[in-house]
N, CA, C and O of each residue as an XYZ file, in Angstrom:
712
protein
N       0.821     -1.194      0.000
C       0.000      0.000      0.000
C       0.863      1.255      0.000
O       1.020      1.987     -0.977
N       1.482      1.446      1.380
C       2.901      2.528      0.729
C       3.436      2.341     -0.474
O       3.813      3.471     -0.783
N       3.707      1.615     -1.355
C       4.425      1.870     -2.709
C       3.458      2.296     -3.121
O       3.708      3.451     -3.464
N       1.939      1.947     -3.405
C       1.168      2.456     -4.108
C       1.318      4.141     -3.827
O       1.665      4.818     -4.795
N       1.130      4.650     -2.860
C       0.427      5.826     -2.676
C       1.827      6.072     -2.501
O       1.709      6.995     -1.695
N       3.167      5.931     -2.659
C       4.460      6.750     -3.174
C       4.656      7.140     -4.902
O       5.205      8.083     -5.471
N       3.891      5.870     -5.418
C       3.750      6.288     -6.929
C       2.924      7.147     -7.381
O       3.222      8.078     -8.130
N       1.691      6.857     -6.900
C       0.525      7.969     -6.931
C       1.095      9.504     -7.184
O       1.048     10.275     -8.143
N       1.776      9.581     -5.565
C       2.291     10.772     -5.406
C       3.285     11.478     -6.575
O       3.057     12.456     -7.287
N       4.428     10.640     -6.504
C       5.235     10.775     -7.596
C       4.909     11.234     -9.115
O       5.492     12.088     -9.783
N       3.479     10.175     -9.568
C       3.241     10.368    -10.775
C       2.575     12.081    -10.486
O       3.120     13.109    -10.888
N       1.407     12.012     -9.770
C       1.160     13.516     -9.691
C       1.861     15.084     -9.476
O       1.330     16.192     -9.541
N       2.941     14.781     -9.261
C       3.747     15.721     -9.042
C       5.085     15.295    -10.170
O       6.210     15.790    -10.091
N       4.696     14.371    -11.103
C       5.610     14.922    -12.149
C       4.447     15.217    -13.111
O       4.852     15.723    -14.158
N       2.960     15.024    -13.045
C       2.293     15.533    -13.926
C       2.262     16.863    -14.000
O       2.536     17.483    -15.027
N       1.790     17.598    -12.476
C       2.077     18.827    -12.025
C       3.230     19.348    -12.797
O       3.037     20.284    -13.574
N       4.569     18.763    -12.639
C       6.015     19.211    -13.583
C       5.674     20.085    -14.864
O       5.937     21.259    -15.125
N       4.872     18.920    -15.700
C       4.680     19.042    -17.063
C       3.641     19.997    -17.606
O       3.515     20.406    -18.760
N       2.960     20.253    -16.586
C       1.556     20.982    -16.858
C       2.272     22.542    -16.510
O       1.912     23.494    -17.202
N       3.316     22.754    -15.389
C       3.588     23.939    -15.180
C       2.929     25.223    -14.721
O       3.545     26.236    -14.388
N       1.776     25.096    -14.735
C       0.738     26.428    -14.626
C      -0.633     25.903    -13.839
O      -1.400     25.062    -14.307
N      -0.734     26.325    -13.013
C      -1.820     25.993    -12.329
C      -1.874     24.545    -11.103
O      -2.749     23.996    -10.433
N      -0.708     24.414    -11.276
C      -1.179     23.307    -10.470
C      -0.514     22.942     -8.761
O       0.717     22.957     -8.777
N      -0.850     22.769     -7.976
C      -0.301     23.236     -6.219
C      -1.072     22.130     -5.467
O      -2.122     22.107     -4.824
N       0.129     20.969     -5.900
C      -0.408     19.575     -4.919
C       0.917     19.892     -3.802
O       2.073     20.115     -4.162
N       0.415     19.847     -2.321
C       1.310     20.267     -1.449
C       1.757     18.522     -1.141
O       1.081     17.504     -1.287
N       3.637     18.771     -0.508
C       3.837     17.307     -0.594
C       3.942     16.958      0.886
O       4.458     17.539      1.840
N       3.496     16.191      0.797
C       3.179     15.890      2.694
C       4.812     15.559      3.292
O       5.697     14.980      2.661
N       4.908     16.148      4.787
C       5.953     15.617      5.385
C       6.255     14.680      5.597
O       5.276     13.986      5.871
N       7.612     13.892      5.668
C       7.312     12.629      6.196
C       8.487     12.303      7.001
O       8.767     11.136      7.273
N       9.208     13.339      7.402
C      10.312     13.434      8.350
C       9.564     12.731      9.545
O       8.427     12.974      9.952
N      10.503     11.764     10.031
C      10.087     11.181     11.580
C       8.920     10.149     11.567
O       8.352      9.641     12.533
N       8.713      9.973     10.298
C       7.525      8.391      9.838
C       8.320      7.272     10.192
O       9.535      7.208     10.004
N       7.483      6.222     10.807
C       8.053      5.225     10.624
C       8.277      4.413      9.089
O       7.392      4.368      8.234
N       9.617      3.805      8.939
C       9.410      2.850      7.899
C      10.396      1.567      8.131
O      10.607      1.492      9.341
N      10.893      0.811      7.616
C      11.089     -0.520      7.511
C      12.293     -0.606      6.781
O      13.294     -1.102      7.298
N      12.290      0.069      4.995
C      13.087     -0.059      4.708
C      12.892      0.932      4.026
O      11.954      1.716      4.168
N      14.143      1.017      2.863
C      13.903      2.616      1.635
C      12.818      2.749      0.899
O      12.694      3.784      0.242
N      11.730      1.660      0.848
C      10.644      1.457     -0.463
C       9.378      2.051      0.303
O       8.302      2.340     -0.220
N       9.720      2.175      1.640
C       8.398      3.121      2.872
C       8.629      4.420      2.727
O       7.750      5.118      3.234
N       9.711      5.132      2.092
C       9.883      6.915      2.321
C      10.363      7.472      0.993
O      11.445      7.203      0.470
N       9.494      8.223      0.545
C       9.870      8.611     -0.889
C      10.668      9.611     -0.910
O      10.975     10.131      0.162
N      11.167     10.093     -2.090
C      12.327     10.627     -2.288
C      11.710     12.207     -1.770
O      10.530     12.529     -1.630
N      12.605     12.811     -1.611
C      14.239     13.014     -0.857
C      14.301     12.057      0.238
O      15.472     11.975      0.608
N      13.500     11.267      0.940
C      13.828     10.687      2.346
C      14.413      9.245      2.134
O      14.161      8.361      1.315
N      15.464      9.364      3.393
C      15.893      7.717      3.213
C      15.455      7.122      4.676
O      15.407      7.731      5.745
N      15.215      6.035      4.459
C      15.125      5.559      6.248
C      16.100      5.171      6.748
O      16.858      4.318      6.285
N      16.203      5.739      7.736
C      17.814      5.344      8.737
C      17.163      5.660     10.126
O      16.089      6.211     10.368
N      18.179      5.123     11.026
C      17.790      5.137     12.133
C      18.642      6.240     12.763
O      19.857      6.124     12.924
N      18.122      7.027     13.017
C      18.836      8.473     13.214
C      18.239      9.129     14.475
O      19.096      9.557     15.249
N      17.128      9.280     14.801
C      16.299      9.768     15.998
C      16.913      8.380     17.307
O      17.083      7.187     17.056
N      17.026      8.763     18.029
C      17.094      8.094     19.624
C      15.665      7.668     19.873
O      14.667      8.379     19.989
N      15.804      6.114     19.941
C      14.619      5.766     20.826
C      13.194      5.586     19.820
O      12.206      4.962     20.206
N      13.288      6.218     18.543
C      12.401      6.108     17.260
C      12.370      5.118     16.656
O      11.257      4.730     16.304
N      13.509      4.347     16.308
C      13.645      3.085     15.754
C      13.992      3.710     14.164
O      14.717      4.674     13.920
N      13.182      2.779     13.088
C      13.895      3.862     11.575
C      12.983      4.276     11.448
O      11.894      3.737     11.645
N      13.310      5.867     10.908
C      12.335      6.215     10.626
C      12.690      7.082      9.066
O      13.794      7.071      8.521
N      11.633      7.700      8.623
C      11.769      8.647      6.748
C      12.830      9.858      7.504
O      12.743     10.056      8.716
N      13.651     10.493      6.792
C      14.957     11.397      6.818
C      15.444     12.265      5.747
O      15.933     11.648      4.801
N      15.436     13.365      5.665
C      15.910     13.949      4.290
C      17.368     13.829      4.715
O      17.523     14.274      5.852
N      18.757     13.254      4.020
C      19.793     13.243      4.254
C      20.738     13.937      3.350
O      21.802     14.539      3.494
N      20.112     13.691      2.562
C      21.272     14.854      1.011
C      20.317     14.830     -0.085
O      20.610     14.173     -1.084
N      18.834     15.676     -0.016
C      17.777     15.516     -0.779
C      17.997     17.294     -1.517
O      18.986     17.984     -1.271
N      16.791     17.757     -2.452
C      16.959     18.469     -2.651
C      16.838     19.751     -1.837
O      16.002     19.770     -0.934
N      17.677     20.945     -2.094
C      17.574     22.034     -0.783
C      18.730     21.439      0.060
O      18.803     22.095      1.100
N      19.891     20.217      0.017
C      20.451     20.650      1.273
C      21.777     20.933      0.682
O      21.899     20.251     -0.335
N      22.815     21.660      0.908
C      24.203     22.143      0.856
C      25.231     20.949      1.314
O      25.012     19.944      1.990
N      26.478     21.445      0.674
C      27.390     20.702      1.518
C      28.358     21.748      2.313
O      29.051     22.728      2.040
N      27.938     20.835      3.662
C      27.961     21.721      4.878
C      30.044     22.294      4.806
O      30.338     23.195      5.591
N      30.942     21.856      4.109
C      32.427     21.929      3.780
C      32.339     23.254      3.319
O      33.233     23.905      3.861
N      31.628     23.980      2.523
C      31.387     25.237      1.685
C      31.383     26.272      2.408
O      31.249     27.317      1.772
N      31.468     26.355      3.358
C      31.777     27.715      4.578
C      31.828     27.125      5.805
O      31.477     25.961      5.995
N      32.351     28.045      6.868
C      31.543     28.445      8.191
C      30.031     27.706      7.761
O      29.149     27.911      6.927
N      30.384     26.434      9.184
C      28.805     26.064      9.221
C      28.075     27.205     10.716
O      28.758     27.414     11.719
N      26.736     27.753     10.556
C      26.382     28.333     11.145
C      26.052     27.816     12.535
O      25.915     26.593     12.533
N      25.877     28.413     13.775
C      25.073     27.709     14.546
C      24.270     28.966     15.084
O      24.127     30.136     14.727
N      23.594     27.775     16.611
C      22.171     28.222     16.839
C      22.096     29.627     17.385
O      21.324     30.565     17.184
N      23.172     29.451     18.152
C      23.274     30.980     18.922
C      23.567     32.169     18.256
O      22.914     33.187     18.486
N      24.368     32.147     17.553
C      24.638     33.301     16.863
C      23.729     33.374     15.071
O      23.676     34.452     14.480
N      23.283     32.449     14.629
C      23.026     32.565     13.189
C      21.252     32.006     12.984
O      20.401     32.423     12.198
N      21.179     31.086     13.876
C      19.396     30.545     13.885
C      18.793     30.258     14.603
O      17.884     29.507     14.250
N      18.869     30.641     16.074
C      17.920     31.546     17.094
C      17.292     32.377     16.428
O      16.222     32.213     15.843
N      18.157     33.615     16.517
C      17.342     34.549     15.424
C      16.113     34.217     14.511
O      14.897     34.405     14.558
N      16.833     33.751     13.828
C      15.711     33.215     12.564
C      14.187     32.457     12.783
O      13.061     32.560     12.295
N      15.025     31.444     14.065
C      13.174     30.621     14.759
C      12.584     31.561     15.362
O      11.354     31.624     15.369
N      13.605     32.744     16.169
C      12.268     33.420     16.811
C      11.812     34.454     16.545
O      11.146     35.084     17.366
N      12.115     34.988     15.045
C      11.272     36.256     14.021
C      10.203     35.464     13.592
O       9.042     35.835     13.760
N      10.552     34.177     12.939
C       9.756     32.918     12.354
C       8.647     31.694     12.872
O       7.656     31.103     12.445
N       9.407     31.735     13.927
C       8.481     30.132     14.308
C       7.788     30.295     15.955
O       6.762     29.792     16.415
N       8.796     31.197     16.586
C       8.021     31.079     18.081
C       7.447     31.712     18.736
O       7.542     31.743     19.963
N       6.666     32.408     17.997
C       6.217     33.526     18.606
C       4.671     32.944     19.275
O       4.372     33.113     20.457
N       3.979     32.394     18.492
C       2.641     31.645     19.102
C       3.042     29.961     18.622
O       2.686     29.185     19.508
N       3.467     29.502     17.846
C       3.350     28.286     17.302
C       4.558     27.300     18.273
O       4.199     26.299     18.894
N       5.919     27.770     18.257
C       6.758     26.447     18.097
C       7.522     26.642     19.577
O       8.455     25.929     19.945
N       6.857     27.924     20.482
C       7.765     28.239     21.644
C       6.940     28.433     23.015
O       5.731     28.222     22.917
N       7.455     28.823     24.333
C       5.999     28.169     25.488
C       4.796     28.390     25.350
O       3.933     27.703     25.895
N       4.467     29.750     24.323
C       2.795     29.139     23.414
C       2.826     28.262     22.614
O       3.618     28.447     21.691
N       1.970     26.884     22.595
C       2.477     26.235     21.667
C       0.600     26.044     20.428
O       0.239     25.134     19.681
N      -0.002     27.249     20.766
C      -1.301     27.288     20.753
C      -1.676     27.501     19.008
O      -2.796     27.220     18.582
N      -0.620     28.009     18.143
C      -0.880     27.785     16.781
C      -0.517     26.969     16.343
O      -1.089     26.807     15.266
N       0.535     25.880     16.628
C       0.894     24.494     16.532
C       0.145     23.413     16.747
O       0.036     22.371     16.101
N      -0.261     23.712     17.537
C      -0.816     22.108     18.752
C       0.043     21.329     18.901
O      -0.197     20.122     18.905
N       1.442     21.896     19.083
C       2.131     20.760     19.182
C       3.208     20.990     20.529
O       4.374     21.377     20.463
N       2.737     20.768     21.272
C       3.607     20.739     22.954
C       4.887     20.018     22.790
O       5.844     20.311     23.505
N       4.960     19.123     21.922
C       5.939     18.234     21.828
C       7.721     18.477     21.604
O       8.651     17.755     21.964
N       7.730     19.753     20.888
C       8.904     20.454     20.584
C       8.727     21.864     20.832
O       7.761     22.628     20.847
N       9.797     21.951     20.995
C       9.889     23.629     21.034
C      10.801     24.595     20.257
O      11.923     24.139     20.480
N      10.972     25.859     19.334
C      12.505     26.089     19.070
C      12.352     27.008     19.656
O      11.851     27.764     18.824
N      12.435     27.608     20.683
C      13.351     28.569     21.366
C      13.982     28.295     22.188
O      14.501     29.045     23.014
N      14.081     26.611     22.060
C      15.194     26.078     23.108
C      16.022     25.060     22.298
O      15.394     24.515     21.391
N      17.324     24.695     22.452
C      18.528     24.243     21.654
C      18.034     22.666     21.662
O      17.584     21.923     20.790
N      18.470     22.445     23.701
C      18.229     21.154     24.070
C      17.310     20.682     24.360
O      16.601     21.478     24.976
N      16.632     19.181     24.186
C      15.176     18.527     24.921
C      15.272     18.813     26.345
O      16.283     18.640     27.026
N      14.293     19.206     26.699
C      13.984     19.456     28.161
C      12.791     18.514     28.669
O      11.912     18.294     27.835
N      12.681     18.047     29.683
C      11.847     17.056     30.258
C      10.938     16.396     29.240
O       9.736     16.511     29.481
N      11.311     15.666     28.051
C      10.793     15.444     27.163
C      10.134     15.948     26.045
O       9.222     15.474     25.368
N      10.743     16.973     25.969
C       9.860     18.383     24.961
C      11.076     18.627     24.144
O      11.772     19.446     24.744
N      11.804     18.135     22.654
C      12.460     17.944     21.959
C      12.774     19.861     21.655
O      11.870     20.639     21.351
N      13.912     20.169     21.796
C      14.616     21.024     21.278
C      14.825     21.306     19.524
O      14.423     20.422     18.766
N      15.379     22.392     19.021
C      15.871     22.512     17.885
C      16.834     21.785     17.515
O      17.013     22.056     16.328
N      17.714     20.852     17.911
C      18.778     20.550     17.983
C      17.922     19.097     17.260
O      17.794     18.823     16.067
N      17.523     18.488     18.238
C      16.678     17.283     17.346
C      15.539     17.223     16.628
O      15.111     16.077     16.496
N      14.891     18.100     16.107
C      14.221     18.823     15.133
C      14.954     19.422     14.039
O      14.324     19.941     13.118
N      16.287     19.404     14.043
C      16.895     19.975     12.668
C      16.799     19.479     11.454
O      16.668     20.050     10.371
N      16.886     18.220     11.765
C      16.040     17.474     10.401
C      14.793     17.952      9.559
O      14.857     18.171      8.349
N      13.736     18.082     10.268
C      12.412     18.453     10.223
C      12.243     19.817     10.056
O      11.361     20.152      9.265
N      13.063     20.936     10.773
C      13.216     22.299     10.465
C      13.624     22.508      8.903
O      13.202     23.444      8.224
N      14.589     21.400      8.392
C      15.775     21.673      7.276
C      13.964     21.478      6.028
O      13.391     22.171      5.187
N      13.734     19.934      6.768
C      12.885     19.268      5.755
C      11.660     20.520      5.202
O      11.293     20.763      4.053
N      11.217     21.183      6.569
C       9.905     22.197      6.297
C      10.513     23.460      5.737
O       9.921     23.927      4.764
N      11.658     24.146      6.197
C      11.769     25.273      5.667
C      12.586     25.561      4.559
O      12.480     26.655      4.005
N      13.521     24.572      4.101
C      14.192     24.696      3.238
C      13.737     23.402      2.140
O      13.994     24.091      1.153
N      13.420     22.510      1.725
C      12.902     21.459      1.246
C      11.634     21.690     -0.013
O      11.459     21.846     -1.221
N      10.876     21.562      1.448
C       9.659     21.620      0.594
C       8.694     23.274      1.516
O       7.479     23.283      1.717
N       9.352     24.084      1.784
C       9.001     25.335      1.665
C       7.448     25.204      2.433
O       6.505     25.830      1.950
N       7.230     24.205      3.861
C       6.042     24.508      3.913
C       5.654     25.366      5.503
O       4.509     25.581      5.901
N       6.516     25.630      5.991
C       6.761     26.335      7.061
C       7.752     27.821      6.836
O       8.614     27.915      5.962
N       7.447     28.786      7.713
C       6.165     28.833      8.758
C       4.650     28.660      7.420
O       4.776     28.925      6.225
N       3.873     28.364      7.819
C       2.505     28.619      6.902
C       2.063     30.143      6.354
O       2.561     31.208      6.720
N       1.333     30.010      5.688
C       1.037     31.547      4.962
C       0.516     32.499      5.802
O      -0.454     32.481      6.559
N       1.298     33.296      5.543
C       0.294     34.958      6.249
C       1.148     34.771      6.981
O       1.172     35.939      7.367
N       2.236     34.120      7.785
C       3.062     34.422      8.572
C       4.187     34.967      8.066
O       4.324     35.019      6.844
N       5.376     35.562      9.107
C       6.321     35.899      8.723
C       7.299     35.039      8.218
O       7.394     33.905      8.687
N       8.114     35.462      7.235
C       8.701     34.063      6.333
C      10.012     34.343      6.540
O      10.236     35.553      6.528
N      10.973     33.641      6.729
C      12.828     33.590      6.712
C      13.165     33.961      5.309
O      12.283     33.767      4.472
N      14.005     34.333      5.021
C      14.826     35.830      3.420
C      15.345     34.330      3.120
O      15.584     33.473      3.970
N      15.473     34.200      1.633
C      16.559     33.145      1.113
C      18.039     33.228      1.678
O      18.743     32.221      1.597
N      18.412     34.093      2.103
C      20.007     34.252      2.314
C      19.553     33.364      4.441
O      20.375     32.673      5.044
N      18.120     33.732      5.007
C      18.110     32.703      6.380
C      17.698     31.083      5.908
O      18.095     30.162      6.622
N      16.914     30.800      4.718
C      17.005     29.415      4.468
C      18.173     28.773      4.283
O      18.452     27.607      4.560
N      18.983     29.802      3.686
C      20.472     29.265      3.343
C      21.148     28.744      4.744
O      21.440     27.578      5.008
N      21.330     29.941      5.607
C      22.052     29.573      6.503
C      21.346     28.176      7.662
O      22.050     27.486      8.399
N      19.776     28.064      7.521
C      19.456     27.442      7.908
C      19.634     25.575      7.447
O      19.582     24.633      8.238
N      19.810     25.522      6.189
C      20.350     24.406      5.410
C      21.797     24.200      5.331
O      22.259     23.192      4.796
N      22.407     24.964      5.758
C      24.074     24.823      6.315
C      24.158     24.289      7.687
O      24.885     23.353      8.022
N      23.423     24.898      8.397
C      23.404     24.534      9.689
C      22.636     23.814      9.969
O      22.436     23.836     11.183
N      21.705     22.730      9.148
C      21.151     21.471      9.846
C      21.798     20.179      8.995
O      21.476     19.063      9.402
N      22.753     20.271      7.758
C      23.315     20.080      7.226
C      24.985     19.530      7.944
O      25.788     18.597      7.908
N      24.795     20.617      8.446
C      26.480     20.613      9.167
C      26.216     20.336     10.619
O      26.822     20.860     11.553
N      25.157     19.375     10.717
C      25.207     18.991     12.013
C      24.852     19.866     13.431
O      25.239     19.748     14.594
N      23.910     20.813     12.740
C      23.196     21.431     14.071
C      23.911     22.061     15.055
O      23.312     22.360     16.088
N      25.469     22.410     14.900
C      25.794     23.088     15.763
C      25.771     23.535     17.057
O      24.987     22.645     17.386
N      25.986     24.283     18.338
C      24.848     24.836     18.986
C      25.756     26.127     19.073
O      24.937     27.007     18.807
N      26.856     26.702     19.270
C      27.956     27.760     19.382
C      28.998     27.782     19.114
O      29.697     26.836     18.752
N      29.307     28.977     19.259
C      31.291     28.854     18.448
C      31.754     27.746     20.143
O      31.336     27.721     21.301
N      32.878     26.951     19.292
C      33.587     26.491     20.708
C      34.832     27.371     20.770
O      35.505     27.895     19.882
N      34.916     27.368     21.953
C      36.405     28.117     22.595
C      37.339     27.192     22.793
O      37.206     26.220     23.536
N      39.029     27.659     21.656
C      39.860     27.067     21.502
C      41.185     27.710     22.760
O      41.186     28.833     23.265
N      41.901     26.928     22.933
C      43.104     26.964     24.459
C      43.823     28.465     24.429
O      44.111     29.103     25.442
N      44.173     29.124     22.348
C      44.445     30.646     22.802
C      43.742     31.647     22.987
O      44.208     32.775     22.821
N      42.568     31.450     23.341
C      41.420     32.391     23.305
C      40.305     32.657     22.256
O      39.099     32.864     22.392
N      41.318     32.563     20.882
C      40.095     31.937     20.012
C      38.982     31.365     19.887
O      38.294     30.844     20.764
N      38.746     31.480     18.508
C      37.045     30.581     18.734
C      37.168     29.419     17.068
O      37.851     29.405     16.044
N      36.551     28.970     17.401
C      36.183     27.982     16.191
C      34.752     28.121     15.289
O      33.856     28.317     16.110
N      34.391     28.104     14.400
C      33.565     28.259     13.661
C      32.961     29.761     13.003
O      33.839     30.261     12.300
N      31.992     30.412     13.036
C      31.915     31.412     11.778
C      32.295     32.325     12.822
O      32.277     32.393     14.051
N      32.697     33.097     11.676
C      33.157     35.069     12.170
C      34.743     34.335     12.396
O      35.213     34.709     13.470
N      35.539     33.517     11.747
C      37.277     33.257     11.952
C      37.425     34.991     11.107
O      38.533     35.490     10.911
């Protein structure tokens, strides 16, 4: 039944391709689905077991929209996409209101999971997948991240989620602004 309704999908959204004009089939998420093997998560997603405690689940890993994170300064949270979640995502939806979401379950105005309430840090997948991917977050009429913050946001879930510059033994720092 999943293969069916992966082809379905597929065929309709390369019909959509061909038709060019008029047509806005939205593609469902599927970051954090369970699946079995690669023939359960359609493309961009691969199944791997990547989440703690999830078992395998669908994953965008090098789909379309993501960078290779070698190409600069990978960004992190503190200095480059804090910012960005909380012009964008937390203002009622993704932070201690969680009342345009409905979703209590995560939060981004916080890095790390806290008493079971998943951080940005393990949501980067799913951040990368919605905002840079398939473009379906934040939702319409909200305020939207500039291509130059999707960018940095697909570097930095790309390059491993970061969380701050680290401090090196001469005082230095490691990562962007060298």
């Amino acid at each position: 039944m999943k293969r069916i309704h992966q082809s379905l999908l597929q065929s309709l959204l390369g019909l959509c391709a061909v038709m060019a004009t008029g047509c806005t089939i939205e593609a469902p998420d599927f970051s954090g689905k369970s699946c079995e093997s690669a023939y359960d998560c359609p493309r961009p997603y691969t199944c791997v077991a990547a989440r703690p405690g999830a078992g395998r689940t669908c994953e965008v890993l090098d789909g379309p929209g993501t960078t290779d994170p070698n190409a600069g300064p990978v960004p992190t949270w503190c200095q480059d996409i804090q910012p960005i979640l909380a012009a964008n995502c937390v203002s009622s939806c993704h932070g201690a209101t969680t009342t345009g979401s409905g979703r209590p379950d995560f939060r981004l105005d916080m890095y790390e999971a806290d008493g079971g309430v998943a951080g940005a840090k393990l949501m980067a997948p799913r951040i990368h997948a919605r905002t840079v991917v398939f473009r379906t977050m934040p939702p319409p009429g909200n305020p939207e991240p500039t291509e130059a913050e999707r960018a940095l946001i697909d570097r930095w879930a790309s390059g491993g989620a970061p969380f701050c510059e680290a401090a090196v033994p001469d005082g230095g720092s490691i990562g962007p602004g060298l």
